[in-house]
C-alpha positions in Angstrom: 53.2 -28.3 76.4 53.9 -27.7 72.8 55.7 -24.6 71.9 52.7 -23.1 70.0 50.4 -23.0 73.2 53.2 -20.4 74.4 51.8 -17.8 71.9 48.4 -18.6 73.1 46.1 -15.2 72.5 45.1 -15.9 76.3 48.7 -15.1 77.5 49.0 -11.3 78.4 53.0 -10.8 77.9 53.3 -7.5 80.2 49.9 -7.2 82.2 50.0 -3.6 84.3 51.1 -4.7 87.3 55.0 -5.6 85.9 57.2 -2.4 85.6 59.0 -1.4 82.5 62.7 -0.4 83.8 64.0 1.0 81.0 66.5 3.7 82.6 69.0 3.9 85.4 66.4 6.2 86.8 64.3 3.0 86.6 66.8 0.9 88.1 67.1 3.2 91.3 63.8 3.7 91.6 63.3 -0.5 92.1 66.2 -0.4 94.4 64.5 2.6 96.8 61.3 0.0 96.5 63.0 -2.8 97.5 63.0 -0.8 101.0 59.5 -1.4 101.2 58.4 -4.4 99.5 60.7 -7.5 98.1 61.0 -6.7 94.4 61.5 -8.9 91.7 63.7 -8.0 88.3 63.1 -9.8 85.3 66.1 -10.0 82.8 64.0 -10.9 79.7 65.3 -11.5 76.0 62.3 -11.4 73.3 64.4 -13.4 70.9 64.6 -16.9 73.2 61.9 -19.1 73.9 63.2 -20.4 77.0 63.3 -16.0 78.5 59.3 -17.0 77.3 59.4 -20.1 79.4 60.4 -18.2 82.1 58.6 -15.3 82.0 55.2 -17.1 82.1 56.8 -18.7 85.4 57.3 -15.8 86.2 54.2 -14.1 85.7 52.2 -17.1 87.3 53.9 -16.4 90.6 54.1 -12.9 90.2 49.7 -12.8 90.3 49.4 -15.2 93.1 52.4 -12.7 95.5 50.8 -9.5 94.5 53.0 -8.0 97.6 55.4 -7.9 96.0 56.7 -5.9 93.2 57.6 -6.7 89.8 60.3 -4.9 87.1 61.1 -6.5 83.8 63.9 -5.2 81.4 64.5 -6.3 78.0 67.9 -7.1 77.6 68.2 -7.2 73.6 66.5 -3.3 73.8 68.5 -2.5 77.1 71.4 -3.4 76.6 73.4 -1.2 78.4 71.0 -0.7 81.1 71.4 -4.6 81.4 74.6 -4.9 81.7 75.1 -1.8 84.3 73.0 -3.7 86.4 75.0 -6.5 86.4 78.0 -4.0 87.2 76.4 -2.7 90.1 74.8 -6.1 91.8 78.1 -7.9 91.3 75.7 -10.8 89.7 76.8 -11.9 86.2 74.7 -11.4 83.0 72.4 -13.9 81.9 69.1 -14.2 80.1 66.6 -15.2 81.2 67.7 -14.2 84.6 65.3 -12.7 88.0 66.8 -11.4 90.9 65.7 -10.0 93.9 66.4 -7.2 95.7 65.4 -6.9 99.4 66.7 -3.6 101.2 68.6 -2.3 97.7 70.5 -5.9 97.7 70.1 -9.1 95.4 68.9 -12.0 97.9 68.8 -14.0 95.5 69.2 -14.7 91.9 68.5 -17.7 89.5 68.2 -18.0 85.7 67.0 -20.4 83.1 65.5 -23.3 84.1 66.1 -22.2 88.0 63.2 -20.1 87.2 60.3 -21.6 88.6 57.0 -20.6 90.3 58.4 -22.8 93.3 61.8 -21.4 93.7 60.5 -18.0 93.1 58.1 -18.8 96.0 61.3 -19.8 98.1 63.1 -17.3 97.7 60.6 -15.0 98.6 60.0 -16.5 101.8 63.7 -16.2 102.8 62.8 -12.0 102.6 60.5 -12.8 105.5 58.0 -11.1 103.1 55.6 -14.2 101.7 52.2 -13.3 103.3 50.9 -16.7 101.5 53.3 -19.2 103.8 
């Protein structure tokens, strides 16, 4: 895959179903989710190819596990929001990054190329909470 056919016009970059968190008000409201539902968090920096990389990953698993649910922040833009999240989940900054929270804890976390449709699948099934397996 060349690196033009990432800026395909057929690739959506935020469809509806990903959240903005933008705020700490944001941020808690993903954690009181994560009560219900595994949910996914999506460190994402506009300015790398391999965060684009990622988030098509990302996004690929994301509308085949609609169970779940889906935050993205944008760490160049929320920066401080960013980095309070790492203060708070004990999980060190990196871009990209996803973790998820199960019960308002990170379960898991991976970044770069550890972001893949299959370990995304894994680690969703270790929530107990992959209605596809």
């Amino acid at each position: 895959m060349g690196i033009f056919s990432f800026f395909s016009s057929s690739f959506d970059p935020n469809p509806g179903f990903i959240h903005p968190c933008r705020t700490e008000a944001d941020f808690r409201k993903l954690l009181k989710s994560s009560h219900n539902q595994p949910v996914f968090l999506f460190k994402h920096s506009t300015a790398c190819t391999g965060s684009l990389r990622a988030w098509k990953e990302f996004l690929r698993f994301a509308e085949a596990h609609k169970h779940a649910e889906y935050y993205q922040v944008l760490v160049i833009q929320d920066r401080a929001l960013s980095q309070k999240i790492a203060q708070d989940t004990g999980i060190p900054h990196q871009s990209p990054q996803v973790l998820l929270f199960h019960r308002e804890k990170v379960v898991w976390a991976d970044a770069h190329w550890g972001i893949s449709e299959e370990n995304l699948s894994r680690a969703l099934q270790h929530t107990g909470e992959d209605k596809t397996a």
